[in-house]
N, C-alpha and C positions, 0 to 999 in steps of 0.2 A: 818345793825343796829349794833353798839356797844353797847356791854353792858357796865352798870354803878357796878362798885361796889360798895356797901355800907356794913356797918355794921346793918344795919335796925333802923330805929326812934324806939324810948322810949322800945327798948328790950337791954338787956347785950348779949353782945356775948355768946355764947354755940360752944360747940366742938359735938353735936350730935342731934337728932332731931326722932320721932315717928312717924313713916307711919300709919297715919290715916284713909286714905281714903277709905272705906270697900271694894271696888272691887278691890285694888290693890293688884296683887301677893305678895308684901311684906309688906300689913296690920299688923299689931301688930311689926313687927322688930324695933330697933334701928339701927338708922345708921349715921356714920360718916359724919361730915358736911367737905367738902374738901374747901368749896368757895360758894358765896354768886351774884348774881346778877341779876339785877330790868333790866329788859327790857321791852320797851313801847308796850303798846297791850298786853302782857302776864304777868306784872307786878313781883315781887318776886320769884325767883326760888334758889333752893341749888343747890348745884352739891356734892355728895355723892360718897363715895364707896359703891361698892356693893355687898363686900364680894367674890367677887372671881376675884379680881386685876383689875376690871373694873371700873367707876363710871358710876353712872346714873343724870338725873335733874330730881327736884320733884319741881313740882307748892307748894309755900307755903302754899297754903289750901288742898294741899293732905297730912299735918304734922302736929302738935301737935305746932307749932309754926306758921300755920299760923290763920287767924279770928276763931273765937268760931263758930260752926254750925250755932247758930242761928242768925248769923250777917250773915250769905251769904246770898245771894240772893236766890230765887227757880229760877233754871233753867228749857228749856224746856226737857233738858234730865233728869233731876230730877222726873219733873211731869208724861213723859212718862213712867219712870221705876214703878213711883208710881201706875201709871193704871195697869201696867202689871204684876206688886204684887198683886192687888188687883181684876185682872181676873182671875190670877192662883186662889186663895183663893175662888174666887166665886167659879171655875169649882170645887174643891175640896169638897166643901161642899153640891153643887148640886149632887156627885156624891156618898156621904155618906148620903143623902135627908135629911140634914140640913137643918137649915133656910138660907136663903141669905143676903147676905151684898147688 
């Protein structure tokens, strides 16, 4: 597959971009946007530096640039994680004889 490059519909170009993702090692950093490109089946990705002479690729919805949370979809890794929050939190409260969720 070749990638496409684009500048993205109805966004201005930006030289840097916010790792949002909460489980990614580098949540909350700013980072350098190096190049831009849409390939099919994984849709929008950057390619960034990574602060230590390397770059990385970040799916647009792991960034501050790409959909709003609440336009994503719930995945089925979403919903799992969400169970497994919500088992730790039971055991926790069963084990301080709280009420239960």
């Amino acid at each position: 597959r070749r990638p496409v490059h684009t500048a993205g519909p109805g966004r201005p170009p930006c030289d840097s971009l916010l790792v949002t993702h909460p489980f990614h090692p580098l949540a909350g950093r700013r980072l350098t946007i190096v190049s831009e490109r849409r390939y099919r089946g994984l849709g929008l990705v950057f390619i960034c530096e990574d602060g230590g002479g390397g770059t990385l690729t970040l799916p647009a919805d792991f960034t501050d640039l790409g959909r709003p949370a609440g336009n994503r979809p719930l995945s089925v890794e979403v919903l799992v994680g969400l169970v497994a929050a919500l088992a730790a939190l039971k055991g926790l409260t069963d084990q301080e004889g709280g009420s239960s969720i």
